[in-house]
C-alpha positions as CSV (number, residue, x, y, z in Angstrom):
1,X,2.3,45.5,32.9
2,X,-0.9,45.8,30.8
3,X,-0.6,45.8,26.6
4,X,-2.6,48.3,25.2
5,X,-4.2,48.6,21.8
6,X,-4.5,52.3,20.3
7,X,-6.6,53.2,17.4
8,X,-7.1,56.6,16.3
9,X,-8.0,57.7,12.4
10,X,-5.9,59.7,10.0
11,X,-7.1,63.7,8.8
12,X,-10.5,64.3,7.4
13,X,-12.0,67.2,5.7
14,X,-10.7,70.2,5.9
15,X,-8.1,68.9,9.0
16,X,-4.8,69.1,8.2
17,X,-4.4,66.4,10.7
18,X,-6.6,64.4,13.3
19,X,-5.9,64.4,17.2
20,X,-6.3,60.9,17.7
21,X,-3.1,60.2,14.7
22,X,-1.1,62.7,16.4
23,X,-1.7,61.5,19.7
24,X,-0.9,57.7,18.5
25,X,2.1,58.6,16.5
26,X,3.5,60.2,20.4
27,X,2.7,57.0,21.5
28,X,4.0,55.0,18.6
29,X,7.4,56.9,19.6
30,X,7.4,56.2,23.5
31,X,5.9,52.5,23.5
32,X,4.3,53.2,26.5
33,X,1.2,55.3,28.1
34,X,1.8,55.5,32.0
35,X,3.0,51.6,33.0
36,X,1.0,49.9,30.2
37,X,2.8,48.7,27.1
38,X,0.9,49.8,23.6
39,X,0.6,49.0,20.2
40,X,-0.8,51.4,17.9
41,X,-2.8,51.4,14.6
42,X,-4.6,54.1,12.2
43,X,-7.2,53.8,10.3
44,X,-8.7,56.0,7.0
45,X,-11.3,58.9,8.3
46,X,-14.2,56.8,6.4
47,X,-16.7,54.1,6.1
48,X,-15.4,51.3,5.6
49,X,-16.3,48.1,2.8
50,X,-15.3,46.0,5.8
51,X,-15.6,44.8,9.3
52,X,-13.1,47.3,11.4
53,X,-14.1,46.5,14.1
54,X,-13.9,42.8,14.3
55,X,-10.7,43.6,12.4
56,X,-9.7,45.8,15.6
57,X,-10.6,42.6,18.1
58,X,-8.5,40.4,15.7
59,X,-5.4,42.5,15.8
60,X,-5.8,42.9,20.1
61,X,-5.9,39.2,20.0
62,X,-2.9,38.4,18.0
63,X,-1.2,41.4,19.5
64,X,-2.2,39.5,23.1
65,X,-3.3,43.2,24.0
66,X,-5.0,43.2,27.4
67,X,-7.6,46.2,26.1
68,X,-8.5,48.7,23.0
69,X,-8.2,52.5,23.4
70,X,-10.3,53.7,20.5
71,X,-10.0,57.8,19.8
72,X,-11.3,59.7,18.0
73,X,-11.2,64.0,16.8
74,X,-14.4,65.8,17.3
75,X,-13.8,69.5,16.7
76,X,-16.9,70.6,18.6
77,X,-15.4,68.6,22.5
78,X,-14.6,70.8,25.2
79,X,-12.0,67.9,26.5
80,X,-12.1,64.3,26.5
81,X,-15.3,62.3,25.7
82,X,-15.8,58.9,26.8
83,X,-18.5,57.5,24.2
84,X,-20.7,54.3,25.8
85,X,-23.1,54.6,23.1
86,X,-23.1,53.5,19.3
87,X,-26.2,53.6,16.6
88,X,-26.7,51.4,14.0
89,X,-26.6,54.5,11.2
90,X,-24.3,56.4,9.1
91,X,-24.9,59.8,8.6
92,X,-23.0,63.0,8.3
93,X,-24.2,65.8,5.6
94,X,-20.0,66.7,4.7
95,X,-18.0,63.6,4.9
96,X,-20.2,60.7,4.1
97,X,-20.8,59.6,0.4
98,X,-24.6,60.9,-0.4
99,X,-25.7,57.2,-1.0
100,X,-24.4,55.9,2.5
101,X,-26.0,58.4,4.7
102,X,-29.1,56.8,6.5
103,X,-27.7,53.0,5.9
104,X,-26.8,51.2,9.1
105,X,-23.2,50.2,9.8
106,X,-24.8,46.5,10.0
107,X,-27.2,45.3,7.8
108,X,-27.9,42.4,10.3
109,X,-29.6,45.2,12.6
110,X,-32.3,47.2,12.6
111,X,-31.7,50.9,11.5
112,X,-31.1,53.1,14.4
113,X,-30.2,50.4,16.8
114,X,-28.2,51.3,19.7
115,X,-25.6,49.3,21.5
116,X,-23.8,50.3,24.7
117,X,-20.3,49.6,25.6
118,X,-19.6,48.0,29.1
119,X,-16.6,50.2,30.3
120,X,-16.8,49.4,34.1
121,X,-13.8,47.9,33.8
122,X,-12.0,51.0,33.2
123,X,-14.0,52.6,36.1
124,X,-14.8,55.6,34.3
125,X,-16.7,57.5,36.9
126,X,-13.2,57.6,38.6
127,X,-11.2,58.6,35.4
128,X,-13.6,61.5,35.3
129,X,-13.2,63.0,38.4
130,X,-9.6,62.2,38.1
131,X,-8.9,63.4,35.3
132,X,-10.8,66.4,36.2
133,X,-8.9,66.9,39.0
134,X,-5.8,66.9,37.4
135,X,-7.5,69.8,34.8
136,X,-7.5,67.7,32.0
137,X,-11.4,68.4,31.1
138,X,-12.9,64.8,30.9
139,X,-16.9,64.0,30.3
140,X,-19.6,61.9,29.2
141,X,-21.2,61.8,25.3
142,X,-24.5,60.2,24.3
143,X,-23.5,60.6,20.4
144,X,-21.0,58.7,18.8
145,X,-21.4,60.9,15.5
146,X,-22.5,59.8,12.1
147,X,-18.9,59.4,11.3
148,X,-16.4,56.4,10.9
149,X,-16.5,57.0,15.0
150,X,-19.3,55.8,15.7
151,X,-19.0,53.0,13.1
152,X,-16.1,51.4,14.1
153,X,-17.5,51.5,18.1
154,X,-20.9,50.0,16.6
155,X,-18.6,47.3,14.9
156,X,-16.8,46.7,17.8
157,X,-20.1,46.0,19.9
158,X,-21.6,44.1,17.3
159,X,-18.7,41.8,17.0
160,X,-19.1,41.0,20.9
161,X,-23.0,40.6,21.0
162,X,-22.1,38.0,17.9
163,X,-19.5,36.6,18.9
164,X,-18.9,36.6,23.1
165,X,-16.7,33.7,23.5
166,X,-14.2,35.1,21.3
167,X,-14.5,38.8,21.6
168,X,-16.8,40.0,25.1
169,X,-13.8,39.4,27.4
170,X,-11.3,42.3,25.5
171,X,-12.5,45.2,27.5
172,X,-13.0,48.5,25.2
173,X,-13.4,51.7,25.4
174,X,-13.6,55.0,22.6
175,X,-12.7,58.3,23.6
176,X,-13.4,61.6,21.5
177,X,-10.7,64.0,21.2
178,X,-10.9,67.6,20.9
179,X,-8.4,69.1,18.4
180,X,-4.8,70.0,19.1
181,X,-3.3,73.5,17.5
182,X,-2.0,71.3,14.7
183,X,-5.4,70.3,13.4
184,X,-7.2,73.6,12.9
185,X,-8.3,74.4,9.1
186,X,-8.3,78.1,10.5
187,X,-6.6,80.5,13.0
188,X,-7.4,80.1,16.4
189,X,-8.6,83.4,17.0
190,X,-11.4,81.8,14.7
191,X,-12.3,78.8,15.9
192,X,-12.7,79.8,19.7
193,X,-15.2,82.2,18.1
194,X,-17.2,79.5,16.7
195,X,-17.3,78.3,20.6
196,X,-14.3,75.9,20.5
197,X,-11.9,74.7,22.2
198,X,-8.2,73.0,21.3
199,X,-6.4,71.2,23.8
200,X,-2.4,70.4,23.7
201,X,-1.4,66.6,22.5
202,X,0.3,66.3,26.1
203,X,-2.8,67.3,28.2
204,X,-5.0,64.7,26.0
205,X,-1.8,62.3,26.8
206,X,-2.1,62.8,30.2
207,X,-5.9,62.1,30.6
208,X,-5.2,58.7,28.8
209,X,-2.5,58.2,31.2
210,X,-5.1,58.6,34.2
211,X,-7.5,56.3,32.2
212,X,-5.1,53.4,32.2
213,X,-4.1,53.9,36.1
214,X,-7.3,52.5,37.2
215,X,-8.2,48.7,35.4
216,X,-4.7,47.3,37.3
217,X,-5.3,48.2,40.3
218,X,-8.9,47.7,40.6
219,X,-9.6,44.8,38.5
220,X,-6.3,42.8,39.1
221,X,-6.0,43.0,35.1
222,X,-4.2,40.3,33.7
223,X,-0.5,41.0,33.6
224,X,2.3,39.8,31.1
225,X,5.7,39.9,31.1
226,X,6.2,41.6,27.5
C-alpha cells in the first residue's frame, strides 16, 4: 500500500498539548492510517530559522513516502479543515515574537503573496462529503493562520514552485484540527461557551482514514511493497 508522511506540531501557548501531536503519536503506535503505511514527525509550535518545509519534502523523499499529511490544531474549527491556501506573512498578536509579525515566511516573495496547494489528487470534494457522511465534520478554510501552520504549508508550496522537478510530484495536503479534551487550557463547560467545539482523537482519526481511501483508488497511486 501507500507510505504516508505525518507532520503535526508539539503544544503551544496555553495548550497543554496539540491535536495534531496527539493524533501522530496514535499513529506513531499503529504504523498505519486505514491501508497506508506512515511515518510520522513533529515539529516545535514556531517560526522557524529554517526551511521546514523543504525539510518536510526531503524527509518524504528519503522516507520514499508516496504523500505528506500536514495537521495542524486550531482551537476555533468546528471539525476538520482542509487548508488549499498559504500567504506569504507571519502574524499572530500571542505567539509570534513582536519583531517577526508582518515579515513574510520568504523573503524571495512579495509580502502577502498567496500560493495554493493542488490537492486534487486527494479528491477532496469527495473526502468532504465522505467524511461528512460518516459525522466526522469535515470543511474548507481560506486562512492558513499567522502561525507556524501556515508557514510551513507556504514553505511547502514554495519549495515546489522553486523547485518542480524535485518536489511538484509529492502530492500534499494540511489539515487543521480542532482540539481533543486533552488540549483545553480550561474546562469544557468553558470553552463551548466561547463557541467551541472539541472533537475525540478517534473521530479526527477516522476522517484521516477517509482522506487516504480515495488517492489509490482513484489515481492508481504508486504502490510499494514496504
Amino acid at each position: 500500500g501507500m507510505k504516508i508522511l505525518i507532520t503535526s506540531f508539539g503544544k503551544f501557548g496555553r495548550y497543554p498539548a496539540n491535536s495534531s501531536e496527539i493524533v501522530a503519536r496514535t499513529l506513531t503506535q499503529r504504523r498505519r492510517l486505514g491501508s497506508c503505511w506512515v511515518v510520522c514527525e513533529t515539529f516545535p509550535a514556531d517560526i522557524p530559522s529554517y526551511d521546514r518545509g523543504r525539510a518536510v519534502l526531503d524527509l518524504a523523499i528519503q522516507e520514499e513516502a508516496d504523500a505528506i499529511v500536514m495537521l495542524g490544531m486550531a482551537s476555533d474549527r468546528h471539525g476538520l479543515s482542509i487548508e488549499p491556501r498559504a500567504v506569504n506573512r507571519v502574524f499572530h498578536p500571542i505567539y509570534c515574537q513582536p519583531e517577526i509579525n508582518g515579515t513574510p515566511v520568504d523573503k524571495n516573495l512579495e509580502l502577502g503573496h498567496e500560493l495554493q496547494d493542488d490537492i486534487e489528487w486527494w479528491n477532496p470534494d469527495r473526502f468532504v462529503n465522505d467524511a461528512n457522511a460518516a459525522g466526522i465534520r469535515t470543511l474548507w478554510s481560506v486562512d492558513a493562520g499567522g502561525f507556524c501552520c501556515n508557514h510551513l504549508l507556504f514553505q511547502v508550496l514554495a519549495a515546489k514552485c522553486a523547485d518542480p522537478e524535485r518536489y511538484r510530484r509529492i502530492p500534499s495536503i494540511f489539515i487543521h484540527l480542532p482540539c481533543t479534551p486533552e488540549t483545553l487550557p480550561e474546562t469544557k463547560e468553558e470553552f463551548r461557551g466561547r463557541g467551541k467545539i472539541t472533537m475525540e482523537a478517534d473521530n479526527l482519526l477516522q476522517g484521516l482514514e477517509i482522506l487516504v481511501r480515495f488517492p489509490s483508488s482513484r489515481h492508481g497511486a504508486v504502490t510499494r511493497n514496504h
